[in-house]
Backbone as a printed PyTorch tensor [residue, N CA C, xyz], in Angstrom:
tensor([[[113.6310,  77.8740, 105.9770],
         [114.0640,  79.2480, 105.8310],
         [113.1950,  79.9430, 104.7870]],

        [[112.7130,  81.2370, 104.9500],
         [111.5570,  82.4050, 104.2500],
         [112.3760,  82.9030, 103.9310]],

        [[112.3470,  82.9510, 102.4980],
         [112.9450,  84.3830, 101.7140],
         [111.9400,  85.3990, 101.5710]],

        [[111.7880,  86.8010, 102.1790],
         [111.0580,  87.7800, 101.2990],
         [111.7720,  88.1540, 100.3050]],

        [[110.0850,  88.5090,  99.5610],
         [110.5390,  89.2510,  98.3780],
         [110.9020,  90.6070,  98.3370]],

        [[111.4490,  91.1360,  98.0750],
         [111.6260,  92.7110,  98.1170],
         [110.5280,  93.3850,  97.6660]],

        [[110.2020,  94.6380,  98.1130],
         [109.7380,  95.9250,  97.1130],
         [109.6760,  96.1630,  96.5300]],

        [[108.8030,  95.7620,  95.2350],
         [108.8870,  96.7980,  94.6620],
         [108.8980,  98.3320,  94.4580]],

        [[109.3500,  98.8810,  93.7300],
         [109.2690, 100.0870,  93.3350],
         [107.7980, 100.7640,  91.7020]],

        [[107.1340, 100.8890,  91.7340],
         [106.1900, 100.9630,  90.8070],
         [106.2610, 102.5680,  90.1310]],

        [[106.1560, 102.4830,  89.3250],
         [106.2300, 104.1540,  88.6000],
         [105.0380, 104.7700,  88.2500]],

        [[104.7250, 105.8940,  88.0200],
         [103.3580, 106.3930,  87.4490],
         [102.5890, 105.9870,  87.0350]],

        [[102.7560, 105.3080,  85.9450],
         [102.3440, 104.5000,  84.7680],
         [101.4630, 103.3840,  85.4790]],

        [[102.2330, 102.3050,  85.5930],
         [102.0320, 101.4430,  86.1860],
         [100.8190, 101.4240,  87.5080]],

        [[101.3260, 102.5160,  88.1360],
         [ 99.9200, 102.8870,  89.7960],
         [ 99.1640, 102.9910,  88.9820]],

        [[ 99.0870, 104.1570,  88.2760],
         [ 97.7780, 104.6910,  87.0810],
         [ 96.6000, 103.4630,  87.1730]],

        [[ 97.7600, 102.5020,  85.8090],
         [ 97.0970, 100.9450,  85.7820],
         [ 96.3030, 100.1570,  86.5100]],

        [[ 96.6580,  99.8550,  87.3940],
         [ 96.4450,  98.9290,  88.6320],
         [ 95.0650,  99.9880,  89.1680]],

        [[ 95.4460, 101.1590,  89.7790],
         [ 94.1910, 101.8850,  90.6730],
         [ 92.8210, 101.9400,  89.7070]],

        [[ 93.6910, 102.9430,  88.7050],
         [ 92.3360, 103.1060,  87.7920],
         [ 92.0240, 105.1930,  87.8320]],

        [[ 92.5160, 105.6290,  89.0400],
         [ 92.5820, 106.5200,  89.1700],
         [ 93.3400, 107.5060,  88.5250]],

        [[ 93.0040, 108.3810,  87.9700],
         [ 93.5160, 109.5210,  87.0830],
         [ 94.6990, 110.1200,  87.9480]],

        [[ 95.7930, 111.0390,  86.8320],
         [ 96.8340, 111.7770,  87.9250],
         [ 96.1980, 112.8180,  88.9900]],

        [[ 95.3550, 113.3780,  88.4430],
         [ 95.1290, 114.4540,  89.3380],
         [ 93.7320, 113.6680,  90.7660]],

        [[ 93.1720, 113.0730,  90.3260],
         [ 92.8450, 112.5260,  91.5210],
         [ 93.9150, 111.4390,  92.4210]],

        [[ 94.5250, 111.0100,  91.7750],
         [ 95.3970, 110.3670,  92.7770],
         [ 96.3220, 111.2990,  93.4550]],

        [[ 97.0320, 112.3660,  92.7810],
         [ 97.9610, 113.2670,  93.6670],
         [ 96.7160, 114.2490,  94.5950]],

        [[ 95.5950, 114.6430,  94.7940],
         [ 94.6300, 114.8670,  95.3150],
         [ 94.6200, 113.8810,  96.7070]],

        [[ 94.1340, 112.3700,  96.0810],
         [ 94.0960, 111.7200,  97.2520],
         [ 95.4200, 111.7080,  98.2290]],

        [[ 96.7430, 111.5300,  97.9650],
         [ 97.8900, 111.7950,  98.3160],
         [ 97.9110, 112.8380,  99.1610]],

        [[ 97.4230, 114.2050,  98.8480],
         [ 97.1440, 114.8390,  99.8550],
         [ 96.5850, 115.1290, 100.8730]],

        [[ 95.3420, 114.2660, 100.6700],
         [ 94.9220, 114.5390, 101.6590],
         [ 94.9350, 112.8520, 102.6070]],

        [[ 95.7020, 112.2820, 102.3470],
         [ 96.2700, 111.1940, 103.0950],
         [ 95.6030, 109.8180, 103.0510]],

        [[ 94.4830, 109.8950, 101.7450],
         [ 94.0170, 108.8670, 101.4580],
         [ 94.6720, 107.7380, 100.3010]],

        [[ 95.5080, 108.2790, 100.0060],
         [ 96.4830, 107.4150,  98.6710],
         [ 98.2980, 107.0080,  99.2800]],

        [[ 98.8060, 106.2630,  99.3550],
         [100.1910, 106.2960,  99.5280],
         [100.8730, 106.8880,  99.1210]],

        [[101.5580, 108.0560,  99.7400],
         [102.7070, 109.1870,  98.8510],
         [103.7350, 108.4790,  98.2750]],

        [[104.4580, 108.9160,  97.4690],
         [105.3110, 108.8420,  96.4130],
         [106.7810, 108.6310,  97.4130]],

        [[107.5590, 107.8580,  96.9060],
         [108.9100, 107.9380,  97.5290],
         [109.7650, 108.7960,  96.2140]],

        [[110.7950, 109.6780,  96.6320],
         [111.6920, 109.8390,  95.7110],
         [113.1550, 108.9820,  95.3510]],

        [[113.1310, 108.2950,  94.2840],
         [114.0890, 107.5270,  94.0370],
         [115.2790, 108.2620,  93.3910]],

        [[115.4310, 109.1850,  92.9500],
         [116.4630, 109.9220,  91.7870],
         [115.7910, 111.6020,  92.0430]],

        [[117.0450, 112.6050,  91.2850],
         [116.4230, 113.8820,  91.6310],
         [115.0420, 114.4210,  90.2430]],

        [[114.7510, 113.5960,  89.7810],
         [113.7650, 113.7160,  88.9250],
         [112.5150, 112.4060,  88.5310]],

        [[112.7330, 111.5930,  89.4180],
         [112.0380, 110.4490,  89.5620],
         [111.4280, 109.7360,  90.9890]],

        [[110.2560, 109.7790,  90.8750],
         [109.6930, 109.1280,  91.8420],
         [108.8870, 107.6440,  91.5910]],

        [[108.5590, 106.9090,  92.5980],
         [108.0850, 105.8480,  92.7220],
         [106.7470, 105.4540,  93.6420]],

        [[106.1480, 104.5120,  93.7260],
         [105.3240, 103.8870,  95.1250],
         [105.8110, 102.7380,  95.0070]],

        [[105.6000, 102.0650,  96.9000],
         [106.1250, 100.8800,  97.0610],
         [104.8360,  99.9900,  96.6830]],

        [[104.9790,  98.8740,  96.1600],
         [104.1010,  98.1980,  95.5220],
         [103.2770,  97.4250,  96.8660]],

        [[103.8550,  97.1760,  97.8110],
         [103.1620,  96.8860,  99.1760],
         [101.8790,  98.1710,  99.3990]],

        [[102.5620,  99.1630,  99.5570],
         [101.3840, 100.5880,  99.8410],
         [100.2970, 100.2980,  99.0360]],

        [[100.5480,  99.8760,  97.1610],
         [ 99.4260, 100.6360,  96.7510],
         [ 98.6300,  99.1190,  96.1750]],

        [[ 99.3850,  97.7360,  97.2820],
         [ 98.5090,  96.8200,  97.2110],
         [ 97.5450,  97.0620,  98.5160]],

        [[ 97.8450,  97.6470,  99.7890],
         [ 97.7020,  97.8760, 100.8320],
         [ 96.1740,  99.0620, 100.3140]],

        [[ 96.4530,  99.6450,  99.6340],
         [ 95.2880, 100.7260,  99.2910],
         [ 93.7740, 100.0690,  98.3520]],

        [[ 94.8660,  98.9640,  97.4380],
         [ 93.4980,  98.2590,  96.4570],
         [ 92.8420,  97.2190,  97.8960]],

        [[ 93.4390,  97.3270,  98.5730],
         [ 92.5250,  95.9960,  99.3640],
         [ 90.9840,  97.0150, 100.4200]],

        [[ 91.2790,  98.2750, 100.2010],
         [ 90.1920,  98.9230, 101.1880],
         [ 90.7740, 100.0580, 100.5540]],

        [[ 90.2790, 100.4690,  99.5080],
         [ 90.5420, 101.9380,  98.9520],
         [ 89.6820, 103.3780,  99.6370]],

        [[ 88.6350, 102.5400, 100.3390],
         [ 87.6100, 103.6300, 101.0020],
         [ 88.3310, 103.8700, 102.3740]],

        [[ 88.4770, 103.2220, 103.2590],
         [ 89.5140, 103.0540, 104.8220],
         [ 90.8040, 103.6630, 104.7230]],

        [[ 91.4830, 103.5090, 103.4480],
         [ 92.7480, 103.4500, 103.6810],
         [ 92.9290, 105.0380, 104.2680]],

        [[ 94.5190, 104.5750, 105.2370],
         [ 95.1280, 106.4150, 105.7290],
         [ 96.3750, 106.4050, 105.8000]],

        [[ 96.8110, 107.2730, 105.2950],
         [ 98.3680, 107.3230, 105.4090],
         [ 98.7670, 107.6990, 106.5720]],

        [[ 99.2800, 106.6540, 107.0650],
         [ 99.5170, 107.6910, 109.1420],
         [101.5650, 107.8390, 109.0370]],

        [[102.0060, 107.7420, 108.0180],
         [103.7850, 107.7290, 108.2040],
         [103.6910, 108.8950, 108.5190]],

        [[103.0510, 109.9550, 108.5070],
         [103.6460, 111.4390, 108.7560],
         [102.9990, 111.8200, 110.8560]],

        [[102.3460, 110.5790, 111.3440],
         [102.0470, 111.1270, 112.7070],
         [102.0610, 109.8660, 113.3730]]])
């Protein structure tokens, strides 16, 4: 029997860390569908799932966000 692990949830801070990428280029890339968007967890707090923005360090040039089509 496989247990997965859950999701994380990762905060600003933390993506920051890991990518390397500044806020304003990462909410940049976000838009234009090259970065994993943000989930909202709370009405003043957001997150990324730690799958997405391992999913992005593995081919940061390729990556596309297709959840919206």
């Amino acid at each position: 029997m496989q247990i997965e692990t859950p999701d994380r949830i990762l905060r600003l801070k933390t993506v920051l860390e890991r990518t390397g990428l500044s806020r304003s280029t990462m909410y940049r890339k976000m838009q234009d569908g090259s970065f994993p968007k943000n989930i909202q967890i709370s009405t003043r707090c957001t997150g990324w799932r730690e799958s997405a923005i391992d999913a992005w360090l593995q081919r940061p040039m390729f990556y596309s966000d297709n959840s919206d089509q």
